[in-house]
PALUM-106119 format. One record per residue (C-alpha): residue number from 1; x, y, z. Coordinates in Angstrom, 3 decimals, always signed. Layout:
BEGIN
SITE   nr      east     north        up
SITE  NUM         X         Y         Z
...
end
This chain:
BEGIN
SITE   nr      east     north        up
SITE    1   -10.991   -14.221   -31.971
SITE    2    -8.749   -11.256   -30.767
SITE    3    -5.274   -11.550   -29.411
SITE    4    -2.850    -8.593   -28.522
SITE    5    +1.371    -8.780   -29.104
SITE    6    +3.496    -5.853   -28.101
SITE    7    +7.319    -6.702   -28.980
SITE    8    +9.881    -4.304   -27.764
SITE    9    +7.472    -1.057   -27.844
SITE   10    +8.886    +1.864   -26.512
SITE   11    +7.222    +5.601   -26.167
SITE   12    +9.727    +8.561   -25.591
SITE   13    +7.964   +11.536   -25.120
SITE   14    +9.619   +14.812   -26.900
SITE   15   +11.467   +15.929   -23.518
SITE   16   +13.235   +12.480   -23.864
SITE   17   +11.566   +10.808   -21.105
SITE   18   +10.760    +7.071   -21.659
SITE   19    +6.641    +6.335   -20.957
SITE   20    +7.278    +2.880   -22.340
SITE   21   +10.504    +0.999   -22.343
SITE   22   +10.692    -1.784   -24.723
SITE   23    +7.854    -3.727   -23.669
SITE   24    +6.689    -7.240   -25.083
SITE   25    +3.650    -8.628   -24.139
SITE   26    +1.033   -11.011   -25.773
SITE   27    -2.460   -11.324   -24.719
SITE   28    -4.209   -14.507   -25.365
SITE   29    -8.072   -14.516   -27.108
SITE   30   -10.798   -13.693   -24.058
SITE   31    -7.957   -13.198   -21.999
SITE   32    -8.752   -10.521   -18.587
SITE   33    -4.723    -9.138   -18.981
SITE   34    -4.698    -6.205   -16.069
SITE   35    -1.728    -3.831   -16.341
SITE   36    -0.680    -2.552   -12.772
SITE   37    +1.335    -0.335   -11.681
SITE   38    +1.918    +3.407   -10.245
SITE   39    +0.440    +6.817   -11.264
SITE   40    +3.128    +7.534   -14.207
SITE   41    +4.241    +3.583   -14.814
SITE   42    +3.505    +3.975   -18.462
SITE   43    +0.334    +1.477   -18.048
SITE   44    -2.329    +4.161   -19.306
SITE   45    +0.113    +5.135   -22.435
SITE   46    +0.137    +1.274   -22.879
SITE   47    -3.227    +1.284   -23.947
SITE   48    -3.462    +4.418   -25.686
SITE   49    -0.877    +3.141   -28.242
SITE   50    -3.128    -0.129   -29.108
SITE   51    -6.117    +1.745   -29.325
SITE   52    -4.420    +3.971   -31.918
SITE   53    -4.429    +7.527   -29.921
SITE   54    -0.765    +7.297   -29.280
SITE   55    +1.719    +6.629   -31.974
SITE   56    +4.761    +4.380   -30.106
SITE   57    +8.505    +5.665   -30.872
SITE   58    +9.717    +2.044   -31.956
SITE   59    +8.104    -1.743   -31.224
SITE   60    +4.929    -3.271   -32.843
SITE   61    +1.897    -3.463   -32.132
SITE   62    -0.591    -6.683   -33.752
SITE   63    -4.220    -7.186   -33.595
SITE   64    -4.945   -10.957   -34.402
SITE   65    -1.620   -10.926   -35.358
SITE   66    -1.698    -8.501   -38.024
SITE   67    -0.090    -5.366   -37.612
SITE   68    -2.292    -2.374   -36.811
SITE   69    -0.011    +0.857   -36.534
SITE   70    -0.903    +2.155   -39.605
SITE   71    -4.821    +1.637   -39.206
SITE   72    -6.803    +4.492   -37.671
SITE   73    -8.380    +3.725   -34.166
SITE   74   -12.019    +3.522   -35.895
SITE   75   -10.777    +0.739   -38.013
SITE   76    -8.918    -1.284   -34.928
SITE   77   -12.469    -3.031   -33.822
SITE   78   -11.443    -1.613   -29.967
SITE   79   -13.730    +0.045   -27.198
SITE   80   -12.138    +1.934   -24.521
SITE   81   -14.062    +3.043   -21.237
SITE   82   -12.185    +5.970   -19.723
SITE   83   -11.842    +6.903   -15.892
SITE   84   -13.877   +10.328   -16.761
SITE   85   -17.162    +8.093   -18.207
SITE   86   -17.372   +10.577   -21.598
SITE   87   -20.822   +10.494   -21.735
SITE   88   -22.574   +12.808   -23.803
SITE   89   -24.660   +15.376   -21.453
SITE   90   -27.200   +16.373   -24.250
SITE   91   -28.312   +12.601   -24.776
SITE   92   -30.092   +10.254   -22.409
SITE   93   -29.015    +6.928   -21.132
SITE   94   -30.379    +4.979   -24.140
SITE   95   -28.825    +7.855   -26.837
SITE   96   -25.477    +7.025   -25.190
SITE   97   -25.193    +3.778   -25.259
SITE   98   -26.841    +3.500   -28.737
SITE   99   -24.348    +6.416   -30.119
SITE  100   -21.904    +4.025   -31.259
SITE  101   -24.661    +1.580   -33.078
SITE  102   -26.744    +4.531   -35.127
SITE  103   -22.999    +6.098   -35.966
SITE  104   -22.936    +2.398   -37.601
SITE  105   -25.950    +2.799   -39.460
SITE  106   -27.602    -0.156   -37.332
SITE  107   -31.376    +0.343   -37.630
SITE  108   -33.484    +1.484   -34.995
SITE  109   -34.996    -1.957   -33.747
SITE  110   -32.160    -4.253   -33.373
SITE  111   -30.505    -0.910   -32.227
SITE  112   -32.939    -0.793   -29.241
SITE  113   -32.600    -4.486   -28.999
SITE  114   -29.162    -4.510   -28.280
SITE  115   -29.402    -1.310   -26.123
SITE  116   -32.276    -2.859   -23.977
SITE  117   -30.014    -6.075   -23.402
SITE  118   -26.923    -4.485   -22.293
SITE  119   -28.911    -2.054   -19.680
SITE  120   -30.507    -5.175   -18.375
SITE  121   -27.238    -6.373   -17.271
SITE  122   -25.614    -3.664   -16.358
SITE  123   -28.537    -2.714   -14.161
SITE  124   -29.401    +0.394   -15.366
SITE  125   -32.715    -0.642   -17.579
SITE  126   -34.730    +1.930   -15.481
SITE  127   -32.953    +5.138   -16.376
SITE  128   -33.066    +4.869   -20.285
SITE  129   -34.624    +7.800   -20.214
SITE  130   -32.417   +10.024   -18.237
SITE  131   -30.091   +12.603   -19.100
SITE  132   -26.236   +11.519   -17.259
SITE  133   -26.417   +15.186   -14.806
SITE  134   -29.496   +13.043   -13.057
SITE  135   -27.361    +9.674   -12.290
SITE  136   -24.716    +8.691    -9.992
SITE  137   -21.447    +8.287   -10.340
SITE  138   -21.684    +4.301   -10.486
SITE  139   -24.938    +4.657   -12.997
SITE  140   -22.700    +7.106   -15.355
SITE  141   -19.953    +4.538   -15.282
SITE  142   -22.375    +1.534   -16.442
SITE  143   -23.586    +3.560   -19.183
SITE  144   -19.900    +4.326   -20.332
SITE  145   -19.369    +0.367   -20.232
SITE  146   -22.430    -0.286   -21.741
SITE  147   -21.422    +2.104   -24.774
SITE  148   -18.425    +0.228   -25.131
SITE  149   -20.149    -3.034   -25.113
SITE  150   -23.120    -2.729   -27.015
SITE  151   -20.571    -2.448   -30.169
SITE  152   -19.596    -6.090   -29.500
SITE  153   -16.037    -4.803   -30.283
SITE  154   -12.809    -8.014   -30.000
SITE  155   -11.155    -5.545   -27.468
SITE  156   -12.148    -4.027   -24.332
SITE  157    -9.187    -1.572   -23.133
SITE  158   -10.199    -0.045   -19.304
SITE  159    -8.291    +2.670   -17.876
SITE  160    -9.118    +3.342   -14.315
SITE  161   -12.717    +2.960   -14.994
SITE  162   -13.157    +2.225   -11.364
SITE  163   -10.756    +4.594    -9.334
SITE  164   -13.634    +7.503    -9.131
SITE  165   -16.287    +5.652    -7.028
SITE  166   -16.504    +4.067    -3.460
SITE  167   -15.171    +1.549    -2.660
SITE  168   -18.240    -0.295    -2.034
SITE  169   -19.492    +0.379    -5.387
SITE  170   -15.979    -0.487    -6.800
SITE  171   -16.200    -4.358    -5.378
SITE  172   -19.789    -4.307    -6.666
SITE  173   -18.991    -2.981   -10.314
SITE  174   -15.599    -5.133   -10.252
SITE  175   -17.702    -8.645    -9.858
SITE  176   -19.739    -7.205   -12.921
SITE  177   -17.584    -6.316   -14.958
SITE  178   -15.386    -9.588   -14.842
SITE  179   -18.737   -11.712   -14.879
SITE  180   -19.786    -9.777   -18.494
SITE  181   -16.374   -10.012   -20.064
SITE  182   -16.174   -13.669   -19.123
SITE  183   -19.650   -14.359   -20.281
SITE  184   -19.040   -12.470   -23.634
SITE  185   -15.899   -13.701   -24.273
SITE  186   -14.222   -10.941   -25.573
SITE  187   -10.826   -10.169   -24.898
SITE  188    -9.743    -6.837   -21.747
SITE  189    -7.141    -4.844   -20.530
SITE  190    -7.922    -3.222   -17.549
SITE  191    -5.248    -0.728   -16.194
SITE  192    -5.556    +0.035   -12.624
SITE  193    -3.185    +1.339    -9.754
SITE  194    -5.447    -0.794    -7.211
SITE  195    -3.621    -4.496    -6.495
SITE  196    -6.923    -5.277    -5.085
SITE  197    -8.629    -4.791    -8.406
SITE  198    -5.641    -6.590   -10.431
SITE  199    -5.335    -9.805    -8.073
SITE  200    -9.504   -10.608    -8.264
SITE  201   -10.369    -9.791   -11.644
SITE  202    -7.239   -10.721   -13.614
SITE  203    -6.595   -13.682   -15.817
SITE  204    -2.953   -12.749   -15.540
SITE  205    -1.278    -9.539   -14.642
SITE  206    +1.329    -7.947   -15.854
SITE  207    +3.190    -5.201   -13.269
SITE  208    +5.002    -2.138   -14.523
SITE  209    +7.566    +0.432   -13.091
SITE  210    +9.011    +3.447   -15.110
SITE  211    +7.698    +2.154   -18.500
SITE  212    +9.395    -1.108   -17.357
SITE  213    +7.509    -4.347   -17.390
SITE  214    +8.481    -6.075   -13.806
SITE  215    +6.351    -9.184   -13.900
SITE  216    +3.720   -11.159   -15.776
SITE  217    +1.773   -14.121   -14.195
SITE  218    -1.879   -14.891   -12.834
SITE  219    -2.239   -13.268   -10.000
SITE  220    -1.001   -16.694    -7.507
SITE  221    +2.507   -16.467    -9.597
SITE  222    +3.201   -12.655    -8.961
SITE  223    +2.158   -12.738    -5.115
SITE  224    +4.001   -16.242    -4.322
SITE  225    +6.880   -15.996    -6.720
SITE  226    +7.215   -12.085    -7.712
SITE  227   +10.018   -11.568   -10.126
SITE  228   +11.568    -8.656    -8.585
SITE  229   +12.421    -7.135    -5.342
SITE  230   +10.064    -3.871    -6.659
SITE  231    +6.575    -6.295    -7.633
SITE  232    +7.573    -8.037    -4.098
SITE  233    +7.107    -4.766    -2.147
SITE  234    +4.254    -3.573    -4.174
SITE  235    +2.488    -6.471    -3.564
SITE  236    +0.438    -7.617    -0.234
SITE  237    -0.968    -6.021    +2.241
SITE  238    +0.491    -5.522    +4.974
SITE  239    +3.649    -5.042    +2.373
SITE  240    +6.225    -8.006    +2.336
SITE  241    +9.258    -7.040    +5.113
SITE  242   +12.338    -6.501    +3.338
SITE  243   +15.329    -6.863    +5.506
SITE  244   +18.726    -6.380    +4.323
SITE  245   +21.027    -9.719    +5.130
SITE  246   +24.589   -10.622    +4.469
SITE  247   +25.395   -14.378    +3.292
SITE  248   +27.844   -17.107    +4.760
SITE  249   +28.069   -20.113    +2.995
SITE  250   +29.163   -23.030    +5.091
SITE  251   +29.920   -25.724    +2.448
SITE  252   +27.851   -29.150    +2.620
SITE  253   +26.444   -27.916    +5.902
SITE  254   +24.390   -24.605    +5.819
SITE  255   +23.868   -21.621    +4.244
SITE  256   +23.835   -18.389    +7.301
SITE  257   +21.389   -14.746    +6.694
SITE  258   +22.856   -12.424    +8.783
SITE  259   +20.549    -9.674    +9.855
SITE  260   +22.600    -7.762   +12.313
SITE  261   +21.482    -9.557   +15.773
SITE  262   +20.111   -12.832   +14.480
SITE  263   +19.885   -15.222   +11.623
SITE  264   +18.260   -17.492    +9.765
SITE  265   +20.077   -21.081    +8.299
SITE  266   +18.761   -22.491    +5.250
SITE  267   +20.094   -25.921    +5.580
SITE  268   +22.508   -27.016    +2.714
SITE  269   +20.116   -29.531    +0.628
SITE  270   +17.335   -26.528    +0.540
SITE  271   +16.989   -26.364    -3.393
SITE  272   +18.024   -22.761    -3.258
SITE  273   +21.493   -23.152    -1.597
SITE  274   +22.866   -23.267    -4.871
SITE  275   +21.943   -20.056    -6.266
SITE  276   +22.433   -18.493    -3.289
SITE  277   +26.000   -19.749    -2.481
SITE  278   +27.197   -17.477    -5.632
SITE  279   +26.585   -14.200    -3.241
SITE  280   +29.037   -15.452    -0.459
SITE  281   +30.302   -12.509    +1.490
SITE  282   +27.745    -9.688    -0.154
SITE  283   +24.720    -8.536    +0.941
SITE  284   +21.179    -9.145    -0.206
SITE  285   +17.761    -8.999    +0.357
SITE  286   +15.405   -11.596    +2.223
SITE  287   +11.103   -10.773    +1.596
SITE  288    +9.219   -12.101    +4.806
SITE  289    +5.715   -12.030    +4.107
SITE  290    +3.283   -11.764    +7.317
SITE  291    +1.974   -15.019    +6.761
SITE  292    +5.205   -16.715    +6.837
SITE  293    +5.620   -15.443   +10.574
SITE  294    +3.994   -17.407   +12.914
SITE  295    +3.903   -16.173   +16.832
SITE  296    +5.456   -19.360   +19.373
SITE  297    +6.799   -19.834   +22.710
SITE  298   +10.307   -18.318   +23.090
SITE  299   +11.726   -21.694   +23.805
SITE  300   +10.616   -22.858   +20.567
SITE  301   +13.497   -24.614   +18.596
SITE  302   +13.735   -24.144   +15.005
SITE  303   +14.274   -20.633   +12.840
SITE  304   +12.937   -18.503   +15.711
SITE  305   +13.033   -14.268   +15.718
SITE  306   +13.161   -12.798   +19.104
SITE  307   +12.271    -9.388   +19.060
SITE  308   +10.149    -6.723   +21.302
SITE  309    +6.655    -5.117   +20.348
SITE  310    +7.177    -1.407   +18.799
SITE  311    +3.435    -0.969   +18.496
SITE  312    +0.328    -2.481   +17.058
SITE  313    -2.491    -2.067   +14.855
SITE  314    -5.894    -3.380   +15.145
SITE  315    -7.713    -3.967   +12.071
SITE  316   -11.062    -5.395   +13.852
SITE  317   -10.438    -9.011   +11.917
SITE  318    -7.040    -9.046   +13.292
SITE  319    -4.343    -7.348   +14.638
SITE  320    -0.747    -6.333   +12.933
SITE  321    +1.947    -5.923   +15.788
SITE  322    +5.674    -4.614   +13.984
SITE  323    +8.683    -6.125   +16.023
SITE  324   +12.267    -4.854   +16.537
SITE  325   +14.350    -8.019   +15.353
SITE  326   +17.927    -5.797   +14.928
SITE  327   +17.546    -5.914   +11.041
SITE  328   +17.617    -3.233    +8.499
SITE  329   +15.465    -2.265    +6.173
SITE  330   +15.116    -1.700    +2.394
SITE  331   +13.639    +0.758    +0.633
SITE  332   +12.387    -0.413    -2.960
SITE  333   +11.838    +3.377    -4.319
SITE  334   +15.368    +4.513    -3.189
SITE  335   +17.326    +1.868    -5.251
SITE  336   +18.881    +3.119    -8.067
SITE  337   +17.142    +3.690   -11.398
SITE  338   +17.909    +0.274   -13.014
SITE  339   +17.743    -2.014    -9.947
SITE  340   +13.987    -2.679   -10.541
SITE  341   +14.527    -4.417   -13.963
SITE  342   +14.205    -7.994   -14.026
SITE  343   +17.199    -7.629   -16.968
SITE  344   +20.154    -5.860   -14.870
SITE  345   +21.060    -2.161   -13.405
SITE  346   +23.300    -1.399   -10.830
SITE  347   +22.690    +0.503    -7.758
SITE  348   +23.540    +0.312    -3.849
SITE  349   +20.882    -0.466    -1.398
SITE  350   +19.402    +2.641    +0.198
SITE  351   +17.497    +1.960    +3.692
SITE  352   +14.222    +3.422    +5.017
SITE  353   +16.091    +2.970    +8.248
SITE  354   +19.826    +3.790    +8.733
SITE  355   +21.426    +0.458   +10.531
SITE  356   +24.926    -0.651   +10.621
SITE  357   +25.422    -4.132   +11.276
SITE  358   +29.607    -4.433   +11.367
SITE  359   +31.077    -7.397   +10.590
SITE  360   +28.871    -9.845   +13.040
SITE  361   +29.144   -13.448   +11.191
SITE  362   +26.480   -16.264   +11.856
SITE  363   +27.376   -18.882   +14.890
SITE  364   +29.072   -21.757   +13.239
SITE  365   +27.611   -24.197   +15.684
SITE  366   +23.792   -23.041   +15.133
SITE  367   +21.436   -26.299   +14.199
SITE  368   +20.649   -26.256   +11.215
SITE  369   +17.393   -24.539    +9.706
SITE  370   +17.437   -22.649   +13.449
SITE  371   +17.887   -19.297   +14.411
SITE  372   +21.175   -17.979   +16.145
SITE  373   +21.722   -15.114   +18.156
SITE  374   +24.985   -13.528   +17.505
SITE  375   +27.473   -11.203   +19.000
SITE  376   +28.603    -8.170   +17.332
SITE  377   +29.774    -5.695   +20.131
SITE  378   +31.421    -3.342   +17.299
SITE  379   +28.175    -2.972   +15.562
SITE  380   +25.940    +0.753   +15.934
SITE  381   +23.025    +0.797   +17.412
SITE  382   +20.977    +3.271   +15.151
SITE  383   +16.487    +2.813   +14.446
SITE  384   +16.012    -0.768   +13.401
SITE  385   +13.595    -2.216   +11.055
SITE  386    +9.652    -3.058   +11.878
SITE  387    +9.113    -7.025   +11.337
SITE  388    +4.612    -6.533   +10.623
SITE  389    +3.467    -9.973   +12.348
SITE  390    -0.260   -11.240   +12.520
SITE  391    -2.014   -11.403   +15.561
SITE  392    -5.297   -12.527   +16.318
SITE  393    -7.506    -9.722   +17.092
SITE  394    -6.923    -7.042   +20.737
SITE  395    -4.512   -10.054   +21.734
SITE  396    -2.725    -9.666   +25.131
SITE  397    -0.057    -7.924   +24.276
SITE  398    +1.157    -4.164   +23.983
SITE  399    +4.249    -2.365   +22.917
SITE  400    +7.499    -3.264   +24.750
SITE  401    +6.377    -6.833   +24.836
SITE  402    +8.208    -9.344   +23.787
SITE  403    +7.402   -11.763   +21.247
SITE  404    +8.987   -14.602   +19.358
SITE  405    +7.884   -15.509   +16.144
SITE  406    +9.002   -18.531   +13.713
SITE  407    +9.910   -18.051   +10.343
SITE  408    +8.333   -20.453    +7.425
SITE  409   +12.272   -20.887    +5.144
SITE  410   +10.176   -22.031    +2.345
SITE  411    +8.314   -19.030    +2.211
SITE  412   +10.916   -16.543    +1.979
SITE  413   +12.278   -14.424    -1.012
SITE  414   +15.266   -14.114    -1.443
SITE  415   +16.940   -10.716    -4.066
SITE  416   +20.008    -9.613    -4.855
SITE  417   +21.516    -5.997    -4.889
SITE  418   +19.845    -5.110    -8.411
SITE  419   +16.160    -6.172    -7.232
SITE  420   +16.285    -9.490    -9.240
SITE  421   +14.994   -12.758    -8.144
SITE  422   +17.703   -15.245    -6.433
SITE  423   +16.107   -18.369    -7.120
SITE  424   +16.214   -22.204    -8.808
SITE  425   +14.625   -21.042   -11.768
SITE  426   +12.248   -18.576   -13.722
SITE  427    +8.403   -19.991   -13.137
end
């Protein structure tokens, strides 16, 4: 058994900056727990503090729930596999991996036992006898896992062990290494910058920002419900649109999303009406994923955006075309400091691109759940936002075109000014 709890650890470094702001987090026995995030999140310094090489500022850290800060990182039963592989260059393949076991005092035939065993599935059985200068870079990184392993340790930290290969080897050694920790049972966290690594190998994932923890949830849970407007824009690929929308509640009848030209009605017994009616009059944010836009027929009736073609992008598998709907959009990096945290901060929006919608208001007499076009002829006509749409692949279309697309309401996300979720509940 091996569990991990982190209650309100924090890690100020002696300039004053914050690495880790008061982070809890509790990772269940055999457990895959990635920690994602940004070059500089804190995710790295994470791990380092509950493998004992980092000493936190305040928080603590347990191990089975007992708690480890004062126990030396030999005594902490925890193997860490670095991005650099560490190997030593003197020693072959099989010294390496059996380091750990002989500095154990394990004797030499259940040492080569062992040894043997892990090479076999790791693949790397037939260069025991090499020295690390005459392997690859994905050999050299199976022999640093299979040092780590052979120790049968009850925690398996990972820090970028990946991010130094191709990417073909990367998918390979990603299937591995989830299939071995799975198989052995034995508890991991993996930190990686890579979403693709985090959503296919994680049992759960938690997603940080500035030392702040943003989100925890498998991997469904961040991508369909992410907590804040900062996990929703770091998430997906193409990235989620976030347009910038001001909100008219029509009592009993509708709620309006004013983007500037058009708008979207959620009607009134939509089981987020309710949270959202408290931001009458202000402005938030709406999250359109590409998936939730579906290209119809311009005389399609329902929530409809009209837009024109700015360009496309063919991806071989499909195409991505980004349309000019008159919105404006949101920069997640720009927003103040706080705005990211899931528990408050204040901070105005700040816009990739520069749009001024006036004071246009959503037509009263729209249908409801249907899109209406509305008149503003106060408003500035400045760059507007890029709407990324899926098309099937080289379609029949080019920039300039028009295209209408309609908008799934019950796949939208919906944020308010400080990045946090506007919703009917926490998950």
């Amino acid at each position: 058994m091996s569990t991990v709890a982190l209650k309100d650890v924090t890690k100020i470094w002696p300039d004053g900056t914050f690495a880790v702001d008061n982070v809890s987090l509790e990772v269940q026995d055999g457990e895959f727990m990635v920690l994602l995030g940004p070059s500089g999140c804190g995710k790295s310094t994470v791990l380092r503090m509950i493998a004992g090489l980092e000493d936190p500022t305040g928080g603590e850290i347990l191990l089975n729930g007992e708690p480890v800060l004062e126990l030396p990182p030999r005594d902490r039963s925890i193997a860490m596999v670095f991005q650099d592989f560490a190997l030593y260059p003197h020693m072959t393949v099989a010294e390496n991996i059996g380091f750990p076991l002989k500095l154990s005092g394990v004797e030499p035939a259940p040492r080569q036992d062992r040894i043997g065993a892990i090479a076999g599935a790791l693949g790397i059985g037939e260069v025991l006898g090499r020295r690390p200068s005459q392997l690859s870079g994905g050999q050299r990184q199976r022999v640093a896992m299979g040092r780590a392993m052979v120790r049968r340790p009850g925690l398996f930290l990972m820090d970028e062990p990946l991010s130094n290969l191709d990417s073909g080897l990367r998918a390979e050694l990603r299937a591995e290494i989830t299939s071995m920790t799975r198989e052995l049972g034995v508890t991991t966290m993996y930190v990686t910058h890579d979403q693709a690594e985090a959503l296919t190998m994680a049992d759960r994932v938690a997603i940080m920002r500035k030392g702040i923890l943003q989100d925890v949830g498998t991997p469904t849970e961040v991508y369909r419900r992410p907590a804040t407007l900062y996990v929703a824009a770091f998430l997906g690929s193409p990235k989620m649109n976030l347009l910038e929308a001001s909100v008219y509640v029509h009592l009993d009848q509708y709620i309006g999303l004013n983007f500037g030209e058009q708008a979207l009605y959620l009607p009134w017994n939509d089981p987020r009406t309710r949270a959202l009616s408290r931001y009458h009059g202000e402005r938030i944010v709406v999250g359109i994923r590409a998936e939730a836009l579906t290209p119809v027929t311009p005389d399609t009736q329902g929530p409809v955006f009209q837009g024109r073609i700015r360009y496309l992008e063919h991806h071989g598998h499909e195409s991505l075309a980004y349309l000019d709907i008159g919105a404006t959009a949101i920069v997640v990096d720009e927003i103040g400091a706080q705005a990211a945290s899931p528990s408050g901060g204040g901070g105005a929006f700040k816009r990739v691109i520069q749009r001024l919608t006036g004071s246009g208001v959503p037509d009263p007499m729209a249908p409801q759940g249907q899109v209406g076009v509305l008149s503003d002829p106060g408003r500035h006509h400045r760059k507007p936002a890029e709407l990324s749409v899926r098309l099937a692949p080289y379609p029949a279309v080019s920039s300039g075109h028009p295209l209408a697309v309609s908008v799934r309401l019950d796949a939208i996300h919906l944020f308010d000014e400080r990045g946090a979720r506007i919703d009917v509940g926490w998950r």
